[in-house]
N, C-alpha and C positions, 0 to 999 in steps of 0.2 A: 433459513440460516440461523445461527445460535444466536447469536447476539443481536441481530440485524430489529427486532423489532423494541429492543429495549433504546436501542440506541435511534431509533427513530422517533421513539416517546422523548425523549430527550432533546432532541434534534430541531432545529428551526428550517427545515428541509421547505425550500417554495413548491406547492403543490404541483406548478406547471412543471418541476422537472423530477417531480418526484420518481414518479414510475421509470424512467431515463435513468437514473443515479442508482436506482435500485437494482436493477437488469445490470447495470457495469461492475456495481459491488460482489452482483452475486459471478461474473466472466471473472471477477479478477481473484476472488476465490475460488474458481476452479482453475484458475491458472497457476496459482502458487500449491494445490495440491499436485497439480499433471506434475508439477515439479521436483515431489516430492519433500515437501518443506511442510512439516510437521510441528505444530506451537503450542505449548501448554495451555492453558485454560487464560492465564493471566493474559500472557503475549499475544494470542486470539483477539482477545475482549480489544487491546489498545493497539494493535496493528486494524481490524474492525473498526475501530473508531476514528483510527489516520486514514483510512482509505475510504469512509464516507466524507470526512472532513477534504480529504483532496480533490474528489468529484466534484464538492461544491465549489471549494476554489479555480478549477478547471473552467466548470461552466462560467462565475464570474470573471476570471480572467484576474484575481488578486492573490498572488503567490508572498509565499515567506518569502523572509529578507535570503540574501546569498550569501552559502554556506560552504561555496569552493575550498575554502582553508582545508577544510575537516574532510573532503575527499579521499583522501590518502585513507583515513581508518577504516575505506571498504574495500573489501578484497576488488578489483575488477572486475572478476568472471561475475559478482554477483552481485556487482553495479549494473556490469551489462543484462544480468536475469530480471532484476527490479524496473531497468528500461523496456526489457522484453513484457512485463507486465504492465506498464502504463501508457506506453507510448500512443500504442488507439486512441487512448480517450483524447489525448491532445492534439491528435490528426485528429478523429472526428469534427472538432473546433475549428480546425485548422490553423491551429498557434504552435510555435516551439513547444518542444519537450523543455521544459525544466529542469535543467539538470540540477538543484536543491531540490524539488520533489522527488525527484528519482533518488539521489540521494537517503534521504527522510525513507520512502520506500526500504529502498534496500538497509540501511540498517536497523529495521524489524526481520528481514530475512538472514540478516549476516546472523544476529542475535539466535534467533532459530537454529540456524546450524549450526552455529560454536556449542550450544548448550546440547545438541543432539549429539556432536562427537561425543562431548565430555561427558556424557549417559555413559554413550555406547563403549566407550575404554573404562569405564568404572564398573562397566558389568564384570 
């Protein structure tokens, strides 16, 4: 993956769940292309770097604070796609979905798609 090795130099990833985090980073990027959800170079690199950063927090079990207020700014169908992307990994655990992760998720995905219309009407 493009970014996945810079950002693991970087990373304080615990080696026991290394290989683990890595195998979900790369399902959950092919899950957001089956999607067809296409990100520029920048948007990649820091959507890449929230979904390593969420794996760990998954496996620790230490979530951001709660962000329900700001729900409303994500469309829902793509609340519910960003839940369709994470939700394993917290069943895997066997802890709630998060719904501020999911959140944080989808608006790198909503961002994606707003910028991909406004390409595509500017052609």
């Amino acid at each position: 993956m493009k970014y996945l090795n810079t950002l693991l130099e970087n990373n304080d990833l615990d080696p026991a769940i290394r290989d683990e985090v890595i195998a979900s980073y790369q399902e959950i990027k092919e899950k957001v292309k089956a999607l067809g959800i296409h990100m520029d170079e920048d948007a990649e690199f820091m959507f890449s770097n929230h979904i390593l950063a969420l794996l760990k927090r998954i496996k620790s079990r230490s979530f951001v604070e709660d962000m329900s207020e700001a729900f409303d700014q994500i469309s829902p169908d793509v609340f519910e796609m960003a839940d369709g992307v994470v939700r394993e990994y917290f069943d895997r655990e066997g802890i709630p979905v998060n719904q501020t992760e999911v959140f944080l998720v989808a608006t790198h995905l909503e961002i994606a798609i707003q910028k991909e219309k406004e390409e595509t009407k500017n052609e």
